[in-house]
N, CA, C and O of each residue as an XYZ file, in Angstrom:
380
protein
N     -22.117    -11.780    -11.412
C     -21.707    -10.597    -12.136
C     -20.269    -10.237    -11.725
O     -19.869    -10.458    -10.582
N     -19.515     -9.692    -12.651
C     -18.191     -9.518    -12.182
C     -17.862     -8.198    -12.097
O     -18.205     -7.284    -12.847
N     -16.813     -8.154    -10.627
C     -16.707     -6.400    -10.089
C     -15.591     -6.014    -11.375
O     -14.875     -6.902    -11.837
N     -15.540     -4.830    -11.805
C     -14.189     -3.956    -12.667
C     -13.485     -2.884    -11.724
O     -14.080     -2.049    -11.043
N     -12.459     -3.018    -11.787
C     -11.535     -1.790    -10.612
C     -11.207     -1.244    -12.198
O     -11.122     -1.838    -13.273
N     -11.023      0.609    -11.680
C     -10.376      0.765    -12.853
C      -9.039      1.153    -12.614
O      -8.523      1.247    -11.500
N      -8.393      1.420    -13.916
C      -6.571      1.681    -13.168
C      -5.708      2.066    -12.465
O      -4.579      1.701    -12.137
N      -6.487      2.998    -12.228
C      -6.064      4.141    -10.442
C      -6.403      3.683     -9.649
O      -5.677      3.750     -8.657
N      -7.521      3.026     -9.544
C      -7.158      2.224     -8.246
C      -6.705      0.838     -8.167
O      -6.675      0.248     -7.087
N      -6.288      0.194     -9.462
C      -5.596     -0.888     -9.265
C      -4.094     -0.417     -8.765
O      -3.610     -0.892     -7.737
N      -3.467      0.454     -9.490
C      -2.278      0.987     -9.136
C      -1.910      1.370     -7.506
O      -0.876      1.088     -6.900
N      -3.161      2.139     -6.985
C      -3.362      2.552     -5.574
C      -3.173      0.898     -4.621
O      -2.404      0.862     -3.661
N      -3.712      0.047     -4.912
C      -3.624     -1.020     -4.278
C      -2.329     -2.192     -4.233
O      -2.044     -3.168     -3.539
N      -1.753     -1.484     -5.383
C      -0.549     -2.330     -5.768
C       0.422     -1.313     -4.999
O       1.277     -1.915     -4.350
N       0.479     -0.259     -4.934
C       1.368      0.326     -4.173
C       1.444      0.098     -2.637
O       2.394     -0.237     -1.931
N       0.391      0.331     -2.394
C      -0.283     -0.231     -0.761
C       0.812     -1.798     -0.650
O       1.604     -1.694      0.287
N       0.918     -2.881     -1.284
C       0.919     -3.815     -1.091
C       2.953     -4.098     -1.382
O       3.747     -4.593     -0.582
N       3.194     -3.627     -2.616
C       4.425     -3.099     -2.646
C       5.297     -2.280     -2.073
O       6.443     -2.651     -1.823
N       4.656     -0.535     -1.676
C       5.819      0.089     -1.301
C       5.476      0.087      0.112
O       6.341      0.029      0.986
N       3.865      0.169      0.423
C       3.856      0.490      2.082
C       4.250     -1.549      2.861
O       4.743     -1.827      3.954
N       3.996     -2.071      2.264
C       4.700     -3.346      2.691
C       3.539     -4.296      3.267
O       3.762     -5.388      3.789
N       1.723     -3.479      3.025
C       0.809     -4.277      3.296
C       0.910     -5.841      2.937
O       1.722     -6.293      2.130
N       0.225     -6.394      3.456
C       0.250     -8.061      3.568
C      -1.194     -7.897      2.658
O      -2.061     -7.072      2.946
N      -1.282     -8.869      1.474
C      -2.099     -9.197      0.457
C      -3.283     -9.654      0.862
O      -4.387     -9.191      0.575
N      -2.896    -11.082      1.907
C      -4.372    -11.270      2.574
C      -5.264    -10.460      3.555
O      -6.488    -10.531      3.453
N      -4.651     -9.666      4.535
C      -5.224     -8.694      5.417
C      -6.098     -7.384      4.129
O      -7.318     -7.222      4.138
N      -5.002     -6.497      2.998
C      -5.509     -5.924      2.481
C      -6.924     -6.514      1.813
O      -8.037     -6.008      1.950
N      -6.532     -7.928      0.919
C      -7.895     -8.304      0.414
C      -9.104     -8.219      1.007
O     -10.181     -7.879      0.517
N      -8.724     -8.695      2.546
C     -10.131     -8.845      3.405
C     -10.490     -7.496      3.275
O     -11.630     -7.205      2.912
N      -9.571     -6.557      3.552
C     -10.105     -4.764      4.262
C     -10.843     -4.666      3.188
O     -12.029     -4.347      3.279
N     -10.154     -4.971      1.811
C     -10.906     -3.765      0.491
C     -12.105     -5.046     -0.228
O     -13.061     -4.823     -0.971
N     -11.805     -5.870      0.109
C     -13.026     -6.792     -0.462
C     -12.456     -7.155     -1.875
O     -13.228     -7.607     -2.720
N     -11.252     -6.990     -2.133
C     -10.752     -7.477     -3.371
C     -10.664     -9.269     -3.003
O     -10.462     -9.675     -1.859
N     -10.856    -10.195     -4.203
C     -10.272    -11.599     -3.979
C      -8.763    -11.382     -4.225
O      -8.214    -10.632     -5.032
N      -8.123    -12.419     -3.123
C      -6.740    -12.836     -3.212
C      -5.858    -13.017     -4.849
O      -4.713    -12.914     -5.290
N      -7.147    -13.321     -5.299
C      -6.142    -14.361     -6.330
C      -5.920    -12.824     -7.284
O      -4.835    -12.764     -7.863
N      -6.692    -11.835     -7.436
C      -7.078    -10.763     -8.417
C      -5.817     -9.899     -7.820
O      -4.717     -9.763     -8.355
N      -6.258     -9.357     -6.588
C      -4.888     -8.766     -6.210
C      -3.465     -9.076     -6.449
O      -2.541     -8.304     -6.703
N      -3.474    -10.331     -6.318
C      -1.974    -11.278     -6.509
C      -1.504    -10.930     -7.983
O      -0.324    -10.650     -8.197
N      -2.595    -10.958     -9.147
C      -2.061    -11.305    -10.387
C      -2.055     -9.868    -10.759
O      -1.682     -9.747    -11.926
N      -2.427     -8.347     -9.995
C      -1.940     -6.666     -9.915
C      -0.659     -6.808    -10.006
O       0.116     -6.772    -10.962
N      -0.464     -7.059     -8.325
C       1.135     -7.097     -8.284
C       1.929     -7.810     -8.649
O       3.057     -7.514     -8.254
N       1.835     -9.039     -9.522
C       2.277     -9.793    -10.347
C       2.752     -9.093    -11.534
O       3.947     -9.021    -11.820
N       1.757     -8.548    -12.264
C       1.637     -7.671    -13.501
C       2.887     -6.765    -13.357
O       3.871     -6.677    -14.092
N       2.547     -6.051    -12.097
C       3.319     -4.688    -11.885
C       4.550     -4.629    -11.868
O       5.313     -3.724    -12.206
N       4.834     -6.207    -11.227
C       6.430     -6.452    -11.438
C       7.156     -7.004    -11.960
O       8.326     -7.208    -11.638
N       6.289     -7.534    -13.350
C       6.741     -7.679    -14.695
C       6.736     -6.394    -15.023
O       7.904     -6.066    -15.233
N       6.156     -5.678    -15.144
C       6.161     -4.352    -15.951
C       7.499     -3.409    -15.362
O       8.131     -2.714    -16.157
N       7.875     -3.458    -13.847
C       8.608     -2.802    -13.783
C       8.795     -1.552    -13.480
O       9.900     -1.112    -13.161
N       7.442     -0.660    -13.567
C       7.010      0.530    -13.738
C       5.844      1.055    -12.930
O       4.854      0.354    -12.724
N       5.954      2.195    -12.507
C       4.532      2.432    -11.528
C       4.545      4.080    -12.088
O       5.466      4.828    -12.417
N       3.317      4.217    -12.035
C       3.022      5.996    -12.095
C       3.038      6.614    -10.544
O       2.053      6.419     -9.832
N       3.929      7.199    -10.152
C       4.303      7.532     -9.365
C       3.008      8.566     -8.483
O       2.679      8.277     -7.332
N       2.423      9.697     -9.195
C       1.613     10.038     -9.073
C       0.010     10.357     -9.224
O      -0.717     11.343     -9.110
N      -0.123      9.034     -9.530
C      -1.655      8.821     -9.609
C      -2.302      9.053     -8.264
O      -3.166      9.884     -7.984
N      -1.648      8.055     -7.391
C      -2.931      8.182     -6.135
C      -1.459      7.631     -5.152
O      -0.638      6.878     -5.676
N      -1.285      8.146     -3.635
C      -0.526      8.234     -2.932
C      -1.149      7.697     -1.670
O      -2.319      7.662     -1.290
N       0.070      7.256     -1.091
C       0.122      6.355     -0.249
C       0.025      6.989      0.936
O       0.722      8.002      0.891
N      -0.645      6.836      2.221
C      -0.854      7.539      3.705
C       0.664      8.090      3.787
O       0.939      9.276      3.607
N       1.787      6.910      4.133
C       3.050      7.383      4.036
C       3.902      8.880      2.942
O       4.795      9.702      3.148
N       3.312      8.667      2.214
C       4.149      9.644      0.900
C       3.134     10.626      1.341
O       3.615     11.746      1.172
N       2.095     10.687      1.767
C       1.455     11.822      2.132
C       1.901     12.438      3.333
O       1.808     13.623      3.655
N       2.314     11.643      3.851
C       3.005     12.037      5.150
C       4.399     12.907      4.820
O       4.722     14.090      4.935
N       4.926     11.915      4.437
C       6.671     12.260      3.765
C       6.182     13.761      3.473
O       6.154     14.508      4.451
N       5.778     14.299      2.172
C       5.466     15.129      1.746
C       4.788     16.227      2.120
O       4.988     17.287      1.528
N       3.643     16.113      3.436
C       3.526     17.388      4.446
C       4.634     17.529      5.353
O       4.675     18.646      5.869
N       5.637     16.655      5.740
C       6.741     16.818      6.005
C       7.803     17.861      5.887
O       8.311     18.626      6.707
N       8.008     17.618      4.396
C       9.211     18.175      3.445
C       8.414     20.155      3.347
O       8.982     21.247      3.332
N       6.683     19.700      3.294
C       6.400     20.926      2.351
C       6.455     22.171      4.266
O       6.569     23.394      4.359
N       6.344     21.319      5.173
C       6.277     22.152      6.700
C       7.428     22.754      6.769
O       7.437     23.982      6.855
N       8.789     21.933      6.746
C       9.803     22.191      6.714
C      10.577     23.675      5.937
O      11.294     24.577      6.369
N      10.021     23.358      4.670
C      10.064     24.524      3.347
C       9.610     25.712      4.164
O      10.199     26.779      3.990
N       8.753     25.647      4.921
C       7.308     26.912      4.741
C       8.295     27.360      6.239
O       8.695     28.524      6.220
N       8.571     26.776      7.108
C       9.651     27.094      8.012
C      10.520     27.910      8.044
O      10.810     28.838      8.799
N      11.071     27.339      6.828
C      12.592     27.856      6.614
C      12.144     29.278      5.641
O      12.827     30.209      6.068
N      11.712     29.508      5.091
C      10.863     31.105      4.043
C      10.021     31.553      5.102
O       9.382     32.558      4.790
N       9.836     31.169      6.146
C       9.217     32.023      7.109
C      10.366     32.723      8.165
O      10.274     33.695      8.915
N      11.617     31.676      7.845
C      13.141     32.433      8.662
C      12.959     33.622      8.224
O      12.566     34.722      8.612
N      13.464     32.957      7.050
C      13.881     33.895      5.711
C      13.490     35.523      5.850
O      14.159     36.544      6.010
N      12.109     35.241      5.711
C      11.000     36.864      5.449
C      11.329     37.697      7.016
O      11.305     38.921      7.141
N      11.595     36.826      8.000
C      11.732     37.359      9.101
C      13.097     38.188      9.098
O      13.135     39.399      9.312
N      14.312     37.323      8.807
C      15.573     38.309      8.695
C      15.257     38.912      7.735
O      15.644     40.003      8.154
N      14.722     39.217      6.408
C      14.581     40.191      5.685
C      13.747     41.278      6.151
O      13.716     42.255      5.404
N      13.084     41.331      7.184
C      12.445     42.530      8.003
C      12.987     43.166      9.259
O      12.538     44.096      9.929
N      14.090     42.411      9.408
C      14.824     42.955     10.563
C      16.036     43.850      9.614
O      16.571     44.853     10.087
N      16.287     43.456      8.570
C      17.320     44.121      7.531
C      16.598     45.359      7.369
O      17.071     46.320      7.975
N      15.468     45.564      6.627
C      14.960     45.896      6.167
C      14.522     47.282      7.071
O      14.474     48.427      6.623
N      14.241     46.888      8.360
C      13.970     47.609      9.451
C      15.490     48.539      9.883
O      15.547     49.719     10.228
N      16.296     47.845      9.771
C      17.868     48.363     10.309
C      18.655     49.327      8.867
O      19.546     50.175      8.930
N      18.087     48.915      7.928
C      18.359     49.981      6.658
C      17.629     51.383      6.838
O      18.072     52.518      7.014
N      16.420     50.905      6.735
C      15.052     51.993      6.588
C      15.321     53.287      7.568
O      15.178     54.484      7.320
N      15.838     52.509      8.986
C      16.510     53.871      9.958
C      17.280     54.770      9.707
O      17.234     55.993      9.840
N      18.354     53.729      9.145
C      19.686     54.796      9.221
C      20.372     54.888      8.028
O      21.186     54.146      7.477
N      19.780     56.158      7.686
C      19.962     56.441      5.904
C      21.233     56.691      5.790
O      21.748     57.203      6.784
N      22.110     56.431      4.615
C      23.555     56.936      4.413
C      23.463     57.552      3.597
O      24.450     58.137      3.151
């Protein structure tokens, strides 16, 4: 009987193998995909040229991206802080 992946996770596996730089035979063994099936994904994919960027994400880009979003939440947490010390130094001393 033959297994069907459907497109999200063919894409998920082609990225794995493309952007995070996994090795084809190690991944095949992990996910139980055959070599030859995986091969002719990323084959496809780079004829095509094209990836959906956000279908399903990579450990890394998940990483990247709690990264960027810690950083953000950091810096608007400056932010709200000098706006309460302003806020505090107005509120006193009325003109």
């Amino acid at each position: 009987m033959r297994k069907t992946y459907s497109p999200e996770y063919k894409e998920y596996v082609v990225k794995l193998v493309l952007e995070e730089g996994r090795k084809m035979s190690e991944l095949s063994r992990e996910l139980e995909i055959p070599y030859g099936t995986m091969n002719k994904w990323v084959m496809e994919c780079r004829n095509k040229g094209k990836q959906d960027k956000e279908a399903y994400q990579t450990p890394s880009e998940l990483a990247k991206k709690e990264e960027r979003y810690l950083k953000e939440i950091r810096e608007l947490q400056e932010e709200v802080e000098i706006l309460k010390k302003a806020m505090h130094i107005f509120s006193k001393n009325p003109m």
